[in-house]
N, C-alpha and C positions, 0 to 999 in steps of 0.2 A: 528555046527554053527546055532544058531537060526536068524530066519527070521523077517522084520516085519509082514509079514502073519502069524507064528508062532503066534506070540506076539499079534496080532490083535485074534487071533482064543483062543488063549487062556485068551485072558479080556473081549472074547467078551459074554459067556452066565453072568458073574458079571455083566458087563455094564449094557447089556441086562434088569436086575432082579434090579440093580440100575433105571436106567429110569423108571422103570412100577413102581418101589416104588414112586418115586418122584412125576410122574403124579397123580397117588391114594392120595399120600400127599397134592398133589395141588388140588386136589379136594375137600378133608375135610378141606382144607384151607382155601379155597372160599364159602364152606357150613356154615363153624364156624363164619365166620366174617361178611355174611349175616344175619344171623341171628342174631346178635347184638343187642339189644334193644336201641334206643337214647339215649342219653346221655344230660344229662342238661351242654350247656355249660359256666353254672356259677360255677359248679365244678368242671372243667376244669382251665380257665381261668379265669382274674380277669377282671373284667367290663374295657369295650375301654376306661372310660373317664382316667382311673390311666394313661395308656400312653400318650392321647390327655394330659393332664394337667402338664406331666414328659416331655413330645418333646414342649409346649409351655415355660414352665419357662425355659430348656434348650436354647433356641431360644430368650428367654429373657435376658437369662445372656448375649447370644452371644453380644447383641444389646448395655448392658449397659456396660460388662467389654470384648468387642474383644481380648483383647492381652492375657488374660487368657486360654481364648477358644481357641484361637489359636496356644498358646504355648504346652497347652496339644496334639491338634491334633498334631501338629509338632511332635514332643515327639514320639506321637505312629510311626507317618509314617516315622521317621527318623527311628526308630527300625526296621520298617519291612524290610525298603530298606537297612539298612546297615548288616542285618543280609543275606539277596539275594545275596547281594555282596559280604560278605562272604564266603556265599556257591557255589557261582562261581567260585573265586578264589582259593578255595581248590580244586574244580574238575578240575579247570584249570591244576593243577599238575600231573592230570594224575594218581591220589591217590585215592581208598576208603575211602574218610578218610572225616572228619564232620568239620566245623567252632567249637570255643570256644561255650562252653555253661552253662549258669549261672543256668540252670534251672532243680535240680538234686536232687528234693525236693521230688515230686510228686509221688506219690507209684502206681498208674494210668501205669507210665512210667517204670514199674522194667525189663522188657528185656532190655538186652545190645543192639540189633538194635539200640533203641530209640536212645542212645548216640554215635555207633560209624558208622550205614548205613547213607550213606548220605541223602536217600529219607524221612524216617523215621526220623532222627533228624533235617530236614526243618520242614516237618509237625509238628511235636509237637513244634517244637520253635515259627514257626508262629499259631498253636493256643494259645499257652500262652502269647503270644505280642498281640493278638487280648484279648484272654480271660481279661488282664489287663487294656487294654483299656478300654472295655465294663465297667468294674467297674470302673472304674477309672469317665468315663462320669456319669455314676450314683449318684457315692460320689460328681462330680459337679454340681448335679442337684440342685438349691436351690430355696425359693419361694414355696416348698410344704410341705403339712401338716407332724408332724411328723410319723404318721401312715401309710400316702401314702409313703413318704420314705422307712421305712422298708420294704412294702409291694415290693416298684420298684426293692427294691435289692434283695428280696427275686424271686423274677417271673425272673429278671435279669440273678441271680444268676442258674437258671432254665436251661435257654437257654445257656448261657458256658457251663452245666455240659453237655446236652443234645449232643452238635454240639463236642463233644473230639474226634480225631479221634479215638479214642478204642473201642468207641459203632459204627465204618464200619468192614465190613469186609476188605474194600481193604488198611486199614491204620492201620487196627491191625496186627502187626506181632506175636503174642502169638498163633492168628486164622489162620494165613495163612502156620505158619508153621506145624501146628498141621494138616491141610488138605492136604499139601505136606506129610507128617509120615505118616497116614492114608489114603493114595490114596482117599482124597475127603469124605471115610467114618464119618466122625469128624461135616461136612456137612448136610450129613442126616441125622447124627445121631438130630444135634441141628434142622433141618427141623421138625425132629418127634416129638420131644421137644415142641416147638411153638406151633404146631396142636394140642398135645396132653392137652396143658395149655388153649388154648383159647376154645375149646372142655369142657373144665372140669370147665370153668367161664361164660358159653353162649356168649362168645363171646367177652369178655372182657381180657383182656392180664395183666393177673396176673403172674407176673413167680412164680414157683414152689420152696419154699428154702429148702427144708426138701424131704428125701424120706418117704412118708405119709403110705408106708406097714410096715416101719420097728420098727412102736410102736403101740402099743397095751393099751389102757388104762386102769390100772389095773393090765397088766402084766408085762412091762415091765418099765412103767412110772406111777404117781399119786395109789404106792403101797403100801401106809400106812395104815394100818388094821384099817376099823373104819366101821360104820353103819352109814343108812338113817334111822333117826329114827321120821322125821319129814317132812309133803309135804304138799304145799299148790300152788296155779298158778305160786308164784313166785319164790318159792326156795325148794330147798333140801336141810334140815338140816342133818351135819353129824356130827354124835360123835364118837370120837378118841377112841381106844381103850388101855386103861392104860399102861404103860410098868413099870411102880412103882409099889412096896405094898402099899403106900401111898402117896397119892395130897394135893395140895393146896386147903384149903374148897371152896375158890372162885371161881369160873369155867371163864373158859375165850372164848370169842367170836369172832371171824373173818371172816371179811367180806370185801372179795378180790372185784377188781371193777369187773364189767358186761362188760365193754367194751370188756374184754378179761375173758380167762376160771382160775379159781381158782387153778388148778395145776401145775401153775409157783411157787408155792409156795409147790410143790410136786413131782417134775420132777422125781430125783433119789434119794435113801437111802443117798449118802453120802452129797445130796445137801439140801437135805428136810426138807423147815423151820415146817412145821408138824410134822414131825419126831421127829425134835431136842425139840420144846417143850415137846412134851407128853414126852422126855423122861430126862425132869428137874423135872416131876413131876405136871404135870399141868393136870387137867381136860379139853378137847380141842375141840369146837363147830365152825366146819368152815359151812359159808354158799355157798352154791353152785347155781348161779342163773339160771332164765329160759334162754332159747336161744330164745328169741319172733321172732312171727311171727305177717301177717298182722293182724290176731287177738286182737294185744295188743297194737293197734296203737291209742288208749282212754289211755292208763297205762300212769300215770305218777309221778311224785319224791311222791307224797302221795302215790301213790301204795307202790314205794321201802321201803318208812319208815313205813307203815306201818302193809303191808303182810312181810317185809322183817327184817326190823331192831325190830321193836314193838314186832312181833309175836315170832321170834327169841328168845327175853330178856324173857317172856311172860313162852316159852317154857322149856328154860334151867332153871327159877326160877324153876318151875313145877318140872322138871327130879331134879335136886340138891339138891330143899329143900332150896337153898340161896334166900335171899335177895337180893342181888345185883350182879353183875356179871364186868367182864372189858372185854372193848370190843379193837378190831382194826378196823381200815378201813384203806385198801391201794387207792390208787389215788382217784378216784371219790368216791368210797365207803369211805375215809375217810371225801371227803368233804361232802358229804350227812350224816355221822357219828355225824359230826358237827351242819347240822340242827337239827337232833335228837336230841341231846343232848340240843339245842334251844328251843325246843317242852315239851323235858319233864321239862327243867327248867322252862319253862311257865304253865305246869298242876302240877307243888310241887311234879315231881313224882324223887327220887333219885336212881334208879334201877341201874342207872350206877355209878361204884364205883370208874373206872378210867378209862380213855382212850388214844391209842396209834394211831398215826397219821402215815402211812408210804404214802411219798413223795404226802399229801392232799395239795392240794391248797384251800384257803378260800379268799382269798383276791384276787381278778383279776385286781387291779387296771393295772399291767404290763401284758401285755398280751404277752409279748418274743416274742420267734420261733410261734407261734401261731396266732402274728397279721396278717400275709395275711388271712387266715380264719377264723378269727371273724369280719369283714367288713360286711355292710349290704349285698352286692352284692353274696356272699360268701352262707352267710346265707338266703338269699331268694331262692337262688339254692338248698340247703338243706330242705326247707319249701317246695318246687315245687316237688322233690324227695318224702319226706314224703307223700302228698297230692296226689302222684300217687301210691305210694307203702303201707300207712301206716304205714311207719318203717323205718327207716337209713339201708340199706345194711351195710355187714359189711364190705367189699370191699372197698365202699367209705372212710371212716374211717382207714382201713388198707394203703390205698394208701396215704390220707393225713401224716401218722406216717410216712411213707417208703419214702415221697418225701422231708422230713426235712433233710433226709439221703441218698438223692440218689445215689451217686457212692457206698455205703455200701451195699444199701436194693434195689435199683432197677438195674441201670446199670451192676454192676459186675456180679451180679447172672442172669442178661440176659445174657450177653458176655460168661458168663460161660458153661450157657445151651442151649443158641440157634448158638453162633459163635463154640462153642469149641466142643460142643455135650456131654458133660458129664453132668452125671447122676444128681440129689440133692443129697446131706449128706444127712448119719443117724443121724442128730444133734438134741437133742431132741428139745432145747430152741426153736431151726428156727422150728421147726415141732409147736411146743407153740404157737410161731407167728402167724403160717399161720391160725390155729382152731379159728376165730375171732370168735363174737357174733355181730348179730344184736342189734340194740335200737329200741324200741318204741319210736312211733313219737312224740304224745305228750311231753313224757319225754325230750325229746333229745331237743326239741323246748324250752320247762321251762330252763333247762341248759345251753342254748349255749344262750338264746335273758336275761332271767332272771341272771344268774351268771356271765356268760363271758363277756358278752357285758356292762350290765347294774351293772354288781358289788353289787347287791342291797343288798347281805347278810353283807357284812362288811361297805358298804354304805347305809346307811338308812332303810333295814331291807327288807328280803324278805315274800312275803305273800306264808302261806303255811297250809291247813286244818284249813281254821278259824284263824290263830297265823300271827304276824310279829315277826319272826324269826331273830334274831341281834346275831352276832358272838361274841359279848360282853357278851351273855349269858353262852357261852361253860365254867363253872366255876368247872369241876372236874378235881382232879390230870390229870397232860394229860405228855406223852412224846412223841415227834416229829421229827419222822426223816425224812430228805433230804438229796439227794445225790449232791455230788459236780457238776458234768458233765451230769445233769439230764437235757435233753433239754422239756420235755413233763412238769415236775411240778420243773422250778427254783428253787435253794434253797433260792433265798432270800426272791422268792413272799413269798414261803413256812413259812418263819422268819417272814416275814410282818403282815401273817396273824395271827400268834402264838403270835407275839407282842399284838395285838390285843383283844384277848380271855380274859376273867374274871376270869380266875383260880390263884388263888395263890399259886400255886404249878404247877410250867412251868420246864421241861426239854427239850434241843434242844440237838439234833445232828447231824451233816452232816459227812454223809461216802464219801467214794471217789466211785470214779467211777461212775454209770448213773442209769437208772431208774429202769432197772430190778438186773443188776450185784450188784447196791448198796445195794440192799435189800436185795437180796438171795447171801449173802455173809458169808459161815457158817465158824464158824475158826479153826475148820479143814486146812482148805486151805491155812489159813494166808495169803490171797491176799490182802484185802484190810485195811486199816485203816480210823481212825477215827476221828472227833475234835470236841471239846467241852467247854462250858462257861458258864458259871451262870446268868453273866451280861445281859439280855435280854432285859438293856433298851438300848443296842448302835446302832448306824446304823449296817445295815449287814455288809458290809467291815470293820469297828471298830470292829464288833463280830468277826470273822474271821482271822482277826490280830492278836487280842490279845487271840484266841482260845489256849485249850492244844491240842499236835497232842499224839494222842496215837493209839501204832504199834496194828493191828490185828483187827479183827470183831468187831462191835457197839454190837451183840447179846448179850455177857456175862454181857454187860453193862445195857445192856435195861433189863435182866432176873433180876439182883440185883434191879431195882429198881421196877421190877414186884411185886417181893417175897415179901417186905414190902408192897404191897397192895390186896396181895393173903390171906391174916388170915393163921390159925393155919394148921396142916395136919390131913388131916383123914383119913380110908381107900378107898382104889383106886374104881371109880365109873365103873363099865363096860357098853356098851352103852346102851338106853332106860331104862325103866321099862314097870309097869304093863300096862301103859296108854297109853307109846310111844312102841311100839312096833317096832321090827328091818322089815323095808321094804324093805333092799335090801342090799348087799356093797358098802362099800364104793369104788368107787370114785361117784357113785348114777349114776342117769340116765339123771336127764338133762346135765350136763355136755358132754353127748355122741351125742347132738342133733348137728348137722351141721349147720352153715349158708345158706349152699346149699341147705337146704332141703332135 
């Protein structure tokens, strides 16, 4: 027969060894989150006047239309009380057992508690009567500008995600039972978790999505055989190494954004849009950018265009022998692709022979998911950051992406890692994710106050090296793609601003799916499909309607209409020559620089 002194004697050196970890825990706790560096709280939050101006017109409708205001409030609080009374009356029975519930939507709520424990299906019913409310008063807010709107619903929308009960521990049952299974282990494991992430951010609470030992650059991710055959402060050029006897004479150039590292575009063999070109036969020049530091906090869009994009074109004429070359730019690199191509239309120079757009915005008249932070208030905190750092962190940047999405990107993989104590995946994408890159400040200021804000490239022309730069100018072969459910580059801004452009040879296409999956969509996979139209003078929803849908990858699509702008075949180029000599493998070495330093 065992004893509780048994059972005390024998939990008690665990316990023991549990407490002294905890304590040690709680100490790197209190060291990590000390040392914190301030925070600008216009990064954070959005300036007091959006709510003082959203609680006065609210307070204004009360005044002009009462019975409206009132009818809503009714609304809610008839819901909370009659749902209470609900839940009384079924415990009244003497039963386990839950009220009706409408609310069986929400993948938040996928344990069975949520629906059939009584405590746990009040809480979540009464956060969703509350959650609906809170929107509900906001869609009533009127009297404010259309941009402050967005903005209320967006910071609105914030505080529902924020307040669910799945990000407590005492109202999550996924956490409570997994610490019950695990005698509390489950606990410290997610304790270590915490310390170990705000430890490894100075103090900043980044969760961890990726486990960051289990990829290797080079070895086991961004493994396509190519060389550094080019370096300058801002880039490493690398060239592909042939897997043809013979290429396309044209040579082709790519130039992934900076915001983030180029080997999203080179994860694994079977996903690898690198891969898959060189092996259509294409001559392949991807550019790999700096990871800056305060150093390069003077660098700005004249530096990219022209240590990066000019130098680039400049290079691979040199190595090839061609004349002219075709170039890509994804997201900001293709809208920066675009002023290039501005620049050389204003010096008669035709080096580019055609250009492909993957998900560029050029037009900002819409500013989407991105109006709360393009607001002045927003962007002075950015200015105030710059002017103490010389640079955008790339943290800040990663957490504005990750809070468009946050029960995806922020909440779940906290509940996951710090309530539940398990580990990150070996995913390589989330690992993608987390290796952000810094901006240069200048740069990032020309971008966000010059493009975002002020529109100035497709309205009235931006000033750049001497040049006004007009989107009107972008006049060679171009093909354009957008992804359907892209929340970072819309597809229709993306359409807006292709309408725009002075080429007479315009191809569009929107893939399904989002910003990254739309793009590295290889068809192998057959996951994603495609849609397409000629018509490029209709509105976006007319283009869209009367679009063709066709099943499979946009790639073999986009390569046919490569090949008729690549010339004839000759044989296969291996990387450098006599002038560029091979300085290292590829995947090169800035690519390997951290944001952390």
């Amino acid at each position: 027969m065992t004893t509780n002194d048994d059972v005390a004697g024998q939990n008690s050196p665990q316990m023991t060894a549990n407490l002294e970890k905890i304590e040690a825990l709680s100490e790197r706790l209190i060291k990590a989150v000390s040392g914190k560096s301030a925070t600008n709280p216009a990064l954070s939050a959005p300036n007091q006047d959006l709510f003082t101006n959203a609680v006065s017109s609210y307070w204004q409708e009360m005044m002009q239309n009462p019975a409206k205001v009132f009818e809503h409030q009714a609304a809610y609080w008839g819901k909370s009380v009659k749902h209470y009374v609900e839940a009384q009356q079924v415990l009244a029975k003497g039963k386990l057992e839950t009220p009706s519930d409408e609310f069986t939507e929400d993948r938040r709520f996928k344990n069975p508690l949520w629906n059939t424990h009584p405590y746990f299906n009040f809480v979540k019913q009464q956060y969703l009567i509350n959650a609906e409310a809170i929107a509900q008063a906001v869609e009533d807010v009127e009297d404010l500008d259309a941009k402050e709107k967005t903005r209320l619903r967006y910071f609105s929308q914030q505080i529902i995600d924020m307040m669910a009960p799945t990000n407590f521990l005492g109202t999550n049952p996924d956490a409570l039972e997994k610490a019950v299974a695990t005698d509390g282990q489950s606990l410290l494991d997610g304790l270590e978790n915490l310390v170990a992430d705000l430890e490894a951010n100075d103090g900043e609470l980044i969760v961890k999505l990726a486990d960051e030992k289990a990829f290797q650059l080079g070895e086991n991710i961004a493994t396509t055989p190519g060389k550094v055959i080019y370096r300058n402060k801002m880039i490493e050029l690398i060239q592909y190494a042939p897997v043809t006897e013979t290429v396309h004479e044209t040579p082709i150039i790519m130039f992934p954004p900076w915001i983030n590292k180029f080997y999203i575009l080179d994860l694994k063999k079977q996903n690898s849009m690198i891969k898959w070109i060189t092996e259509q036969g294409y001559t392949l020049f991807v550019v790999s950018w700096i990871n800056p530091d305060e150093s390069y906090s003077d660098v700005g869009l004249e530096d990219y265009v022209e240590e990066g994009y000019l130098a680039s074109i400049r290079e691979v004429k040199e190595i090839t022998g061609q004349k002219q070359v075709n170039c890509i730019g994804y997201c900001i690199a293709g809208t920066t692709l675009s002023l290039t191509l501005s620049l050389l239309k204003k010096r008669g120079d035709k080096s580019i022979k055609s250009a492909t757009f993957f998900t560029a915005l050029t037009d900002f008249s819409d500013q989407g998911e991105f109006t709360p932070f393009l607001q002045n208030d927003f962007i002075d905190g950015i200015e105030a950051e710059i002017g103490e750092k010389g640079y955008l962190r790339s943290f800040i940047m990663g957490r504005t992406f990750s809070f468009l999405r946050s029960n995806d990107l922020v909440y779940t993989p906290a509940i996951k890692s710090y309530m539940m104590g398990e580990a990150p995946p070996a995913f390589d994408l989330l690992y993608w994710n987390g290796d952000g890159a810094n901006l240069p400040g200048k740069m990032a200021v020309q971008y966000l106050r010059g493009l975002c804000q002020s529109n100035d490239f497709a309205d009235g022309g931006f000033e750049l090296m001497g040049e006004t730069l007009n989107l009107k100018d972008v006049d060679v072969p171009l093909c354009s793609i957008a992804c359907e459910t892209d929340h970072i580059a819309a597809w229709k801004s993306c359409y807006r601003g292709v309408q725009q452009m002075g080429s007479k040879s315009k191809t569009f296409i929107v893939t399904q799916s989002g910003h990254i999956a739309g793009i590295v969509n290889p068809p192998s996979k057959n996951k994603y499909s495609h849609y397409t139209n000629e018509d490029l003078s209709l509105d976006p929803d007319a283009w869209f309607e009367s679009a063709e849908f066709t099943q499979g990858s946009w790639w073999p699509r986009w390569e046919s209409w490569l090949k008729e702008r690549s010339g004839k075949q000759v044989e296969a180029r291996q990387p450098g020559d006599s002038t560029h000599p091979e300085l290292c493998d590829a995947p090169g070495t800035y690519v390997k620089i951290s944001a952390r330093g």
